[in-house]
Legacy VTK file of the C-alpha trace (Angstrom):
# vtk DataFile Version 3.0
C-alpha trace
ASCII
DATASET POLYDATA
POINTS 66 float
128.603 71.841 95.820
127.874 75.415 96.480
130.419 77.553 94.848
129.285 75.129 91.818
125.671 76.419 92.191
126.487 79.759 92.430
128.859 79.623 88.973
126.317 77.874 87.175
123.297 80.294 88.157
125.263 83.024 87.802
126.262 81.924 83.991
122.860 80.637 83.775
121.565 83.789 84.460
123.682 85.991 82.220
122.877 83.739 78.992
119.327 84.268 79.786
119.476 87.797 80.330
121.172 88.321 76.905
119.071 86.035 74.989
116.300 87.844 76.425
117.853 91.381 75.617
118.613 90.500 71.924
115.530 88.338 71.389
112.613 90.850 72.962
113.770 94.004 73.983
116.322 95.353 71.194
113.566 94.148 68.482
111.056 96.579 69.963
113.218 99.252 70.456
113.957 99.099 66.736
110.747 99.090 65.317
109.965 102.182 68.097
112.781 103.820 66.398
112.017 102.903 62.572
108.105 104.077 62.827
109.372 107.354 64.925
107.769 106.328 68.429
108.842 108.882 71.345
106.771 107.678 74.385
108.781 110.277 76.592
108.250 113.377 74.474
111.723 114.261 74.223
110.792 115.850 70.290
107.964 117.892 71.371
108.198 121.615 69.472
107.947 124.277 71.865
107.873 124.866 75.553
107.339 122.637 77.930
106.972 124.877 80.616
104.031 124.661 82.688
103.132 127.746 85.063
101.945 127.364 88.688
98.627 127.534 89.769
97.546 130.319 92.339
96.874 128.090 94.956
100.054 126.455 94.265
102.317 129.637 94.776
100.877 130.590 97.989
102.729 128.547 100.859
99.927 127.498 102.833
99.825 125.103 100.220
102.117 123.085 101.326
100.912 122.890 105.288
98.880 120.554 104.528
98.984 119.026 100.850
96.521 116.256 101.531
LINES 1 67
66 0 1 2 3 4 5 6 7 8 9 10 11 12 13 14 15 16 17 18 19 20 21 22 23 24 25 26 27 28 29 30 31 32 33 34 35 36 37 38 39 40 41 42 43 44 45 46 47 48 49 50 51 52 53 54 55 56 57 58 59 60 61 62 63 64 65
C-alpha cells in the first residue's frame, strides 16, 4: 500500500500546489503589477550606492564586529 501512498500524495500535492499558485499568488502579483508596486526597488532613479562609514573602512572593524 505504500508506493500507492506515495503516488497519491505526491499528485495530491501537485494539484494543491497549483490551485494554490493560480488561485492566491498569481492574483496578487497582478494587481502588484497593474497599480505599479515594486517592493524591491528595482525602478529607483539614481544611485544606489551607499559609501562606507569611517569606522567601517578601518580594519579593526572587523576584529571584533559585535
Amino acid at each position: 500500500m505504500e508506493p500507492a501512498g506515495h503516488l497519491l500524495g505526491s499528485i495530491n500535492s501537485r494539484v494543491l500546489l497549483t490551485a494554490m499558485f493560480v488561485l492566491v499568488v498569481a492574483p496578487i502579483g497582478a494587481l502588484g503589477r497593474l497599480f505599479g508596486s515594486d517592493p524591491l526597488g528595482r525602478r529607483a532613479v539614481g544611485s544606489l550606492w551607499l559609501p562606507f562609514s569611517k569606522r567601517a573602512r578601518d580594519p579593526k572593524h572587523y576584529e571584533r564586529m559585535f
